[in-house]
C-alpha positions as CSV (number, residue, x, y, z in Angstrom):
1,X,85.0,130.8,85.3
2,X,86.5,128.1,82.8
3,X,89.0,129.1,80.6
4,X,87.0,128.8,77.4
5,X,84.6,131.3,78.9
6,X,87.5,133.6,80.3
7,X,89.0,133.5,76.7
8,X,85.2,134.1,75.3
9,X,84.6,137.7,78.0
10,X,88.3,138.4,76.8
11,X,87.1,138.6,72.9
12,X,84.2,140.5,74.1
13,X,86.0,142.8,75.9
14,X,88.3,143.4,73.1
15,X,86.5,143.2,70.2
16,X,83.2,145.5,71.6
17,X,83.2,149.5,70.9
18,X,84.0,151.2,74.9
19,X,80.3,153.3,75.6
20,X,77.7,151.1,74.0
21,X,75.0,148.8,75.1
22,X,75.2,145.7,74.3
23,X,71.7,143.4,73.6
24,X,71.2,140.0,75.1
25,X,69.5,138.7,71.5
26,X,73.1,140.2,69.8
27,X,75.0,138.0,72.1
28,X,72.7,134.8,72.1
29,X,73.8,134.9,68.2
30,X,77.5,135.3,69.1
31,X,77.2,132.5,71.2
32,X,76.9,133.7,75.1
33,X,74.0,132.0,76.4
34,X,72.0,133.6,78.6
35,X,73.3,131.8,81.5
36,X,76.9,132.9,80.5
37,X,75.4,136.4,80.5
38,X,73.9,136.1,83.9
39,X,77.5,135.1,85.2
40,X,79.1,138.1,83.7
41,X,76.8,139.9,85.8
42,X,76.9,138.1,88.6
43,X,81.2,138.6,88.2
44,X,80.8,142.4,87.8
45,X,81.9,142.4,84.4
46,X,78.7,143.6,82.9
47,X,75.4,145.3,84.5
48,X,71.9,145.0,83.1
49,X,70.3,148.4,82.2
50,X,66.9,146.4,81.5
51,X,65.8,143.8,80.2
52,X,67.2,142.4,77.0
53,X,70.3,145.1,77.2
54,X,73.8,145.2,79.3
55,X,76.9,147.6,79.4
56,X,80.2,147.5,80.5
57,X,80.7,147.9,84.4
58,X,82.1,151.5,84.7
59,X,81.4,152.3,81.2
60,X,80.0,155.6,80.5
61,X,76.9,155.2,78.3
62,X,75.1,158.1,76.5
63,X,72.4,157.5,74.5
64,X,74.0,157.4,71.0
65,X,75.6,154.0,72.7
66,X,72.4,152.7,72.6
67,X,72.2,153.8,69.4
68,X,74.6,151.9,68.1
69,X,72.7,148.6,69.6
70,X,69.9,149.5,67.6
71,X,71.3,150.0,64.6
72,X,74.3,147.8,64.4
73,X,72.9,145.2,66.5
74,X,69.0,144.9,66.1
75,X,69.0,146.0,62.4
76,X,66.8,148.9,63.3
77,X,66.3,152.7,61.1
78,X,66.1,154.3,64.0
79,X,68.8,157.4,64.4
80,X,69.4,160.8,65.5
81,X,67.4,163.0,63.3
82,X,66.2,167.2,62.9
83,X,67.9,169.7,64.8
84,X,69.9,167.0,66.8
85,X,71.6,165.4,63.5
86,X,72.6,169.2,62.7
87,X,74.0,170.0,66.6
88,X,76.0,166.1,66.2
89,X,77.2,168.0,62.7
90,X,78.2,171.0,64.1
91,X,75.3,173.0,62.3
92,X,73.6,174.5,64.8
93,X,75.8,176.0,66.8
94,X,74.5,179.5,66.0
95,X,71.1,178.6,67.2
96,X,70.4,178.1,70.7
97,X,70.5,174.1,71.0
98,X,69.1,172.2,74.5
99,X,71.6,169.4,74.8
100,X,68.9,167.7,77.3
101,X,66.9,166.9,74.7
102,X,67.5,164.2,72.0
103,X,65.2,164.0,68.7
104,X,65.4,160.4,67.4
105,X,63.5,159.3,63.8
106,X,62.6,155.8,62.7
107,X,59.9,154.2,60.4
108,X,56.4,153.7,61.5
109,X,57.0,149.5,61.9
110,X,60.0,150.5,64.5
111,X,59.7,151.5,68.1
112,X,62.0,152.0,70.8
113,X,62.9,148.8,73.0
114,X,61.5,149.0,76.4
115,X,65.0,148.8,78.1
116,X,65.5,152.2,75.6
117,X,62.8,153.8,77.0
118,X,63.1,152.9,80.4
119,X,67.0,153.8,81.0
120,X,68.0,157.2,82.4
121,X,70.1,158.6,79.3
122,X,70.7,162.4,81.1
123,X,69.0,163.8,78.2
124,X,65.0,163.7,77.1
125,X,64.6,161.7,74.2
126,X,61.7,162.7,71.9
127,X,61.2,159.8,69.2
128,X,59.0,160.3,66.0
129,X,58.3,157.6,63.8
130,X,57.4,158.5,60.2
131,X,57.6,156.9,56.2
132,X,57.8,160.3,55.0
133,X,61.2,159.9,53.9
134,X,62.7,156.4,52.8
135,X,64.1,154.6,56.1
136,X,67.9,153.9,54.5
137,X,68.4,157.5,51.8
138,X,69.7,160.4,53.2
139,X,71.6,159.1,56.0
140,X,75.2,159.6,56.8
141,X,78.0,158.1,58.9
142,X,78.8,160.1,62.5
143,X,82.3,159.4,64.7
144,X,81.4,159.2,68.1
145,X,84.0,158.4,70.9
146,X,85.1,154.6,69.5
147,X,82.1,154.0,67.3
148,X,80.1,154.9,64.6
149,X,76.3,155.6,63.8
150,X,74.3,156.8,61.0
151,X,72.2,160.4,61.8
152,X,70.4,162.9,59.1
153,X,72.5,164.4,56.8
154,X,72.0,168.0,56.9
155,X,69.5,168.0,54.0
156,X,67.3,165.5,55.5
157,X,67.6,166.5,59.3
158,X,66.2,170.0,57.8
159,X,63.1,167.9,55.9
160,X,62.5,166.3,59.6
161,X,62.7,169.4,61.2
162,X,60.1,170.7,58.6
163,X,57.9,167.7,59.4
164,X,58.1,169.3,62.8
165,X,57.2,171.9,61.7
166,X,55.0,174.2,62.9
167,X,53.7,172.5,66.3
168,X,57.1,171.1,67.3
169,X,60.1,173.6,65.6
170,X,59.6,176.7,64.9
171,X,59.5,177.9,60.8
172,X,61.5,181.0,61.1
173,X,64.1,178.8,63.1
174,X,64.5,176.3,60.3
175,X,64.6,179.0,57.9
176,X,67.8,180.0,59.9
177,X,69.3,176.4,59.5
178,X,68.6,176.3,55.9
179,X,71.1,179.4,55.7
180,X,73.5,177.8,56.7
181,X,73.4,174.5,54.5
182,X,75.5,176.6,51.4
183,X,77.3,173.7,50.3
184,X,74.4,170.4,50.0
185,X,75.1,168.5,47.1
186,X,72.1,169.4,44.7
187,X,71.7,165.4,43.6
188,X,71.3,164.3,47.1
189,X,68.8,167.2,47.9
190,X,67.0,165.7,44.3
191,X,66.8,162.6,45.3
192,X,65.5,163.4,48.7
193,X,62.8,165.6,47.4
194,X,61.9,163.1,44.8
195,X,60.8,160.5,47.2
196,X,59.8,162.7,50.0
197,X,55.7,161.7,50.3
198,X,55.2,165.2,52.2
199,X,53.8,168.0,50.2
200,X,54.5,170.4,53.6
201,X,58.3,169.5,53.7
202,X,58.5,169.9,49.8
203,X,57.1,172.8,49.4
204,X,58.4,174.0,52.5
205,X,62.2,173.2,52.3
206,X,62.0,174.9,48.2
207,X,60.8,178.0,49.7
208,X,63.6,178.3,52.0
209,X,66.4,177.4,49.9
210,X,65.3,179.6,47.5
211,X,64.8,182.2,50.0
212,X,68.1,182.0,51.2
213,X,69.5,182.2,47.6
214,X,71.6,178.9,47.7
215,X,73.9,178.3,44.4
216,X,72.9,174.5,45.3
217,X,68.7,175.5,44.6
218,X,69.7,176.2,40.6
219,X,70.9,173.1,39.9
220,X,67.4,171.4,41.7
221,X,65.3,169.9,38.5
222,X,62.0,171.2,39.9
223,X,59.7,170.1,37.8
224,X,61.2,165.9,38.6
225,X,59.4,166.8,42.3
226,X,55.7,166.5,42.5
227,X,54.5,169.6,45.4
228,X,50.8,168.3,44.5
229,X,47.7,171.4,43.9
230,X,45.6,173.6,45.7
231,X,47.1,176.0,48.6
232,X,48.3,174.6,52.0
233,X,47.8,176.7,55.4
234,X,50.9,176.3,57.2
235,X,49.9,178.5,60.0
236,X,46.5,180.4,60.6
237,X,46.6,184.6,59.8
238,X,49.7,183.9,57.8
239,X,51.0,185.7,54.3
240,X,50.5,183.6,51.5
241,X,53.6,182.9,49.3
242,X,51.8,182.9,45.7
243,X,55.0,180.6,44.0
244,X,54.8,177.6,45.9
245,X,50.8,177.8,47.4
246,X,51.8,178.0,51.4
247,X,50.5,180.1,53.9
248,X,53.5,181.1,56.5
249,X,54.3,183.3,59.1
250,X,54.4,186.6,58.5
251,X,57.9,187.0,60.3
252,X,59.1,184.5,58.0
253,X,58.1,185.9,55.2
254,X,59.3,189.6,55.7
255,X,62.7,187.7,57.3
256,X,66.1,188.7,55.0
């Protein structure tokens, strides 16, 4: 290896987070060809984990490392959203969590790279892609090992697990979450319901934090949020709430 390329792996190697993936079009912009890619391979510095994405040889890579490739790297929306922005929060411990499985969100013009999907994470990753919410507002900053990636704040992770919701999370579960959110900054829940396009998750997510007799919910200006007309069956044979025009399980209803 020449020394310009040495002293080019040696800035890589220094100035790269330990545990992410790295993308070969991310490079290419940096200026390592793909050639100089291939020999960093071939030298056992780096090892492909499909096409279009490396690691570090020993590195241990979970799948918020690749992650961070989307996000810092390809520009992407994509991040760790619902009950699995609550768990990386520390919100959810009270519920019972499967670490094997990974909920990711992202727009509806944004899908998983191929080498994302075809890599063997240790964990089942469920992606969703929706414009229900904006792609950049609600979003906050997450330490994990020697980087950093955005994930749901705890207000909207709860909205995505309502959107979930009922074939995919259970209501009376995310009624239990919602408990535990007593300190949500009323502006950022406002905002979040303002330009939420789902009259489910609206009226949905005002139920429960009213319901669970938040100080946050009184300082929510309601009537700023449009929750649209007519009823909406949540669930079949459930109790009608009369205030907000959803029908919801029963259990839910009666729940304290």
């Amino acid at each position: 290896m020449s020394t310009q390329n040495a002293s080019k792996l040696n800035h890589l190697l220094s100035t790269t987070p330990a545990g992410v993936v790295l993308t070969s079009s991310w490079l290419n912009e940096r200026g390592y060809s793909q050639a100089l890619q291939k020999q960093y391979r071939k030298s056992q510095w780096y090892r492909s984990i499909g096409t279009g994405a490396l690691i570090r040889e020993g590195d241990e890579v979970d799948y918020l490392g690749g992650v961070y490739a989307l996000q810092m790297q390809l520009g992407m929306a994509i991040h760790p959203g619902a009950k699995t922005a609550l768990a990386l929060q520390g919100r959810a411990h009270y519920l019972s969590f499967n670490e094997q499985r990974a909920t990711l969100f992202g727009p509806l013009d944004e899908k998983l790279p191929k080498w994302y999907n075809g890599y063997d994470w240790g964990v089942e990753i469920n992606a969703k892609s929706s414009d229900f919410l904006p792609r950049d507002l609600g979003l906050v900053d997450l330490n994990h090992k020697s980087f950093q990636i955005k994930v749901s704040s705890p207000a909207r992770a709860v909205m995505e697990c309502l959107y979930l919701a009922p074939d995919h999370q259970p209501l009376l579960e995310v009624y239990e979450l919602m408990e535990g959110l007593n300190n949500l900054r009323p502006a950022s829940v406002q905002k979040l319901l303002e330009n939420c396009t789902s009259i489910k998750v609206k009226r949905l997510f005002l139920y429960m934090a009213e319901k669970a007799g938040h100080d946050w919910f009184s300082f929510l200006r309601t009537e700023k949020i449009s929750l649209g007309s007519g009823k909406r069956m949540i669930v079949s044979g459930g109790s009608l709430n009369v205030k907000y025009q959803i029908t919801i399980p029963r259990e839910l209803q009666s729940a304290k």
